[in-house]
N, C-alpha and C positions, 0 to 999 in steps of 0.2 A: 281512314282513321286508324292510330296507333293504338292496339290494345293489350295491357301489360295481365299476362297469368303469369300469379305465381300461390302457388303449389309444391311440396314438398314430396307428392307422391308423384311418381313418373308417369304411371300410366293414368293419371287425371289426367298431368299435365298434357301427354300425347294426344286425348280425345282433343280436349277444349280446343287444343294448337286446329284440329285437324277439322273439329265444324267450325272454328271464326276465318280462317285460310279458305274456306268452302265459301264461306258468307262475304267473301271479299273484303276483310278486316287483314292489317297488317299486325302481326303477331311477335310479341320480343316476352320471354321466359324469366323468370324468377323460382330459386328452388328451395330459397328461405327468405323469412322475410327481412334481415337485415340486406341482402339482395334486391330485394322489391323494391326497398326505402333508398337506397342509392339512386335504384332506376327513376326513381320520383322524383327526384330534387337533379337531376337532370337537366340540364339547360333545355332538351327536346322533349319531357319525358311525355310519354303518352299520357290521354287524356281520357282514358277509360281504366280502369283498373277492374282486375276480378281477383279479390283475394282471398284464400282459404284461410277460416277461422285461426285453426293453429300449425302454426310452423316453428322450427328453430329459429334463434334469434329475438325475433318481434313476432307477435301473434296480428293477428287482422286487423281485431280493433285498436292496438296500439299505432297503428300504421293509418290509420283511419284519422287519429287524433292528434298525432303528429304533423298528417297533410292538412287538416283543418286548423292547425293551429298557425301555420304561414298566410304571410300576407302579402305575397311579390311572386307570385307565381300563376299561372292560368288554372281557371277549374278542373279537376278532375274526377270523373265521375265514378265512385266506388259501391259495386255491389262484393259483399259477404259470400262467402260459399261454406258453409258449415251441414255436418253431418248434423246438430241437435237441431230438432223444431221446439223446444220449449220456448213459451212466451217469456221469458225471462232473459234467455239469450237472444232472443230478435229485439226487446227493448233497448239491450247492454250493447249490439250492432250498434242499432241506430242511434243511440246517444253521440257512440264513440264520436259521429259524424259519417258513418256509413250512409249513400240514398238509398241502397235497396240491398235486399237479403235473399237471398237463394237456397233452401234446403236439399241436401244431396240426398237419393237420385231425383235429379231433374229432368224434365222434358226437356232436348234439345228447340222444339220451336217456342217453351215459354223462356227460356234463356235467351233467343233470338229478340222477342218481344222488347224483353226488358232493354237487352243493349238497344234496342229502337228508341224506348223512353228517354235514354240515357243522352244517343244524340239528338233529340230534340231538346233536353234539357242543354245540350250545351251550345246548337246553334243559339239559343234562344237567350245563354249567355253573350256570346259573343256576337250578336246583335247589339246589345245592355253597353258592351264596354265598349263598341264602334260607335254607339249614339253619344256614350258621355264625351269621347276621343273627339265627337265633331263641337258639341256645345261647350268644351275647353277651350278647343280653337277659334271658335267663331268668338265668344266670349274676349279672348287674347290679341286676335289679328283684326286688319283691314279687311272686307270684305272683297274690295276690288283688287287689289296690291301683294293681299296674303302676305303683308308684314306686319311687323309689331303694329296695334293699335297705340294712340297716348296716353291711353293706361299704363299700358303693358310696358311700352319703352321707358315710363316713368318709368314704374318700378325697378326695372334694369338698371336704371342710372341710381335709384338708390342704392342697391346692392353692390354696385359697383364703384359708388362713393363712400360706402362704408368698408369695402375691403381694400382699397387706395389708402385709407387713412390707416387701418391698420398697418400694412405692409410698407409704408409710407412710402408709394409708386405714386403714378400718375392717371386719370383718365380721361382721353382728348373724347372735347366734347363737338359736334361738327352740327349745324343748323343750316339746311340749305333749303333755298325756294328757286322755284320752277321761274325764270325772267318771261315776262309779259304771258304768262300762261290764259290769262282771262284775257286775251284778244285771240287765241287759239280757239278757244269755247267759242267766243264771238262771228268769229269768221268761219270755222270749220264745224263747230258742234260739238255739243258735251261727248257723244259717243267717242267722236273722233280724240276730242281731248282724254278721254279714258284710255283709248287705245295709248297716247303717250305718254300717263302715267302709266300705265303696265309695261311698256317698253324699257323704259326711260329705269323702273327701280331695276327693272330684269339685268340693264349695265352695271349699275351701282351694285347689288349683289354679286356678279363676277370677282370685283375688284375688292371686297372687304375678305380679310380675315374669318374662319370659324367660329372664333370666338368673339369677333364682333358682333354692334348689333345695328339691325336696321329699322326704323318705324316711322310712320306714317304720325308726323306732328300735327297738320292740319290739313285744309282742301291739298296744297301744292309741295308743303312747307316736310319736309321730312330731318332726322334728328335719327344720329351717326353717333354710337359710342364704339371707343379704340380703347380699351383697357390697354397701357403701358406705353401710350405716351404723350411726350414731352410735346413744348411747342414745335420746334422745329421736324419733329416727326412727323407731328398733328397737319402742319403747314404743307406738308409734300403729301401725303395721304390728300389733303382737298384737293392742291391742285391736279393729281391724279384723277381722282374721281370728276372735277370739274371737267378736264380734258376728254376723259371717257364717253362725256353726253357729248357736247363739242365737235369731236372728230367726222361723225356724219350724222344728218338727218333721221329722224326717227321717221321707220319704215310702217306705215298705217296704212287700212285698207282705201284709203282715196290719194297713195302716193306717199312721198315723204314729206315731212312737215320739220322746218330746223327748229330745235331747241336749247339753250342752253341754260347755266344754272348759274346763282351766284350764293355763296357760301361765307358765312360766320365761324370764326372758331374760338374755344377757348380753352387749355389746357388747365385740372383740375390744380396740378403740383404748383403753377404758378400763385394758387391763395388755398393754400390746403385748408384754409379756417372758414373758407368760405360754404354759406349754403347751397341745398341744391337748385333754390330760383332764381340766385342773385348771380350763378355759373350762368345758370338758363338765359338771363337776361342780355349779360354781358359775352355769351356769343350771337343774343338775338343784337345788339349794338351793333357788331362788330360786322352782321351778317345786311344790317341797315349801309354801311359805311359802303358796306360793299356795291349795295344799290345805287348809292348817291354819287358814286363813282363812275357808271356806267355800265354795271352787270355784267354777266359773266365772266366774274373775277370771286378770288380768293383774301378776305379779310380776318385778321388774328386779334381778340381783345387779350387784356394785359390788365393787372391790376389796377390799374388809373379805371376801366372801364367798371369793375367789380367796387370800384367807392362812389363811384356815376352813380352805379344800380340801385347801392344801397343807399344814398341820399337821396333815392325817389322813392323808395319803399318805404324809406322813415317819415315821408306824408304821409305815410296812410293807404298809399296805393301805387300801381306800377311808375306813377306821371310820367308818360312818354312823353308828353309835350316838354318837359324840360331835360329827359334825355335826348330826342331830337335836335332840341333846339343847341346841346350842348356838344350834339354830333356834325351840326349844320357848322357850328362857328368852327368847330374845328379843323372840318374839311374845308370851310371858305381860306381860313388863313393859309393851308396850305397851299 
């Protein structure tokens, strides 16, 4: 643990340096306190401080009330060191934000004490901001998969539909499903089936963009945003990613098991006026056609599919029986 003295008298500061160095504390020096306050805001800065009442620059408690006044930085635990024991200045410490206060001369082992309190107070943080960091996550992601949940990936597609229209870009939207995945369950077992969705996204991660996203739409069913592009971009990204499952057998603990995937797409820019269900829909169309087709293949909707979508929503509700039915005639005439 990093521990910042600072003190303006030298030979304070040479004691303290010389019992927290004895105590197996890592020790960095401050000789006023516009010095200390630098060392604070630190992208490393330590996480214990010991500052003396007054110094040039900034005095104790101004430094006290400055670090308490940030909000993007990790705790740091501040004891006072002040010549006065008036109850008047130990109030005006700990208001500033200081946790604990020290009147000079001090006992070296009750000075030892305290810095004890001090890191348990801060394990005891960073315990606090490790729990909230899992129940963010857990909260956001797939439990199995450790991708976006369909919450999560919604909301992504919102914000990502709303800065396309600003910017007036595009954002390819990708809906893929696992082909014959429930006869894998069937025949090999759900575990085993687990094992090939955690394989299976682990590819699909490889091959996306940073700033893409990935998430877990339903049991099989997952949902790809490409922020910037087009169709034909959107086109060659799936069949990329299609090919990526495709080229070998997913490697599980009873052997390899082949999988491929068949994939819906629809680019935002081709109905910029369009909503975020009726994209949804018309690459889930697009991703059906694909199915109808023979699977493990690559299908793109186009605005004909986004007036499909929305002339089944203006029933009242998604009626896939008559987008089906409007996807069946379509593929039969072909």
């Amino acid at each position: 643990m990093r521990v910042l003295i600072a003190d303006d008298d030298p030979i304070s500061c040479r004691l303290l340096d010389s019992l927290l160095h004895k105590w197996g504390y890592a020790v960095v020096t401050a000789h006023s306190g516009t010095e200390a306050w630098d060392m604070l805001q630190a992208e490393d800065a330590p996480r214990v401080a010991l500052l003396d009442w007054m110094m040039p620059g900034l005095d104790g408690p101004e430094i006290c009330r400055r670090v308490r006044a940030r909000s993007f930085q990790s705790y740091v635990y501040i004891i006072l060191l002040t010549a006065n024991d008036k109850v008047g200045n130990l109030v005006e410490g700990l208001e500033s934000g200081a946790d604990d206060y020290l009147t000079k001369p001090f006992h070296p082992q009750e000075l030892r004490a305290r810095l004890r309190v001090g890191l348990r107070m801060l394990d005891l943080e960073s315990n606090l901001v490790e729990a909230q960091e899992n129940l963010r996550f857990k909260a956001s992601h797939d439990a199995l998969t450790s991708l976006w949940n369909r919450g999560a990936i919604i909301e992504l597609l919102e914000r990502e539909l709303s800065r396309a229209r600003r910017e007036d870009t595009s954002v390819g939207i990708l809906l893929m499903d696992i082909d014959h995945f429930k006869k894998i369950n069937d025949t090999r077992g759900h575990l085993i089936g687990d094992e090939v969705l955690r394989a299976l996204t682990g590819r699909l991660k490889t091959e996306i963009r940073s700033y893409d996203s990935l998430g877990r739409y339903g049991g099989e069913e997952f949902l790809v945003l490409l922020p910037g592009c087009d169709t034909a971009k959107l086109a060659a990204k799936a069949e990329q990613l299609r090919q990526v499952v495709d080229r070998s057998p997913i490697e599980t603990s009873v052997g390899p098991v082949p999988a491929t995937i068949s994939i819906g797409g629809m680019a935002s820019a081709d109905c910029p006026h369009a909503g975020l269900n009726d994209l949804l829909r018309a690459a889930d169309v697009a991703l059906y056609r694909a199915k109808m087709a023979g699977r493990n293949r690559v299908k793109m909707a186009g605005p004909a599919d986004i007036e499909i979508v929305s002339a089944g929503a203006g029933t009242g509700s998604r009626s896939s029986e008559t987008i089906e039915s409007t996807i069946g005639s379509t593929t039969a005439s072909k």
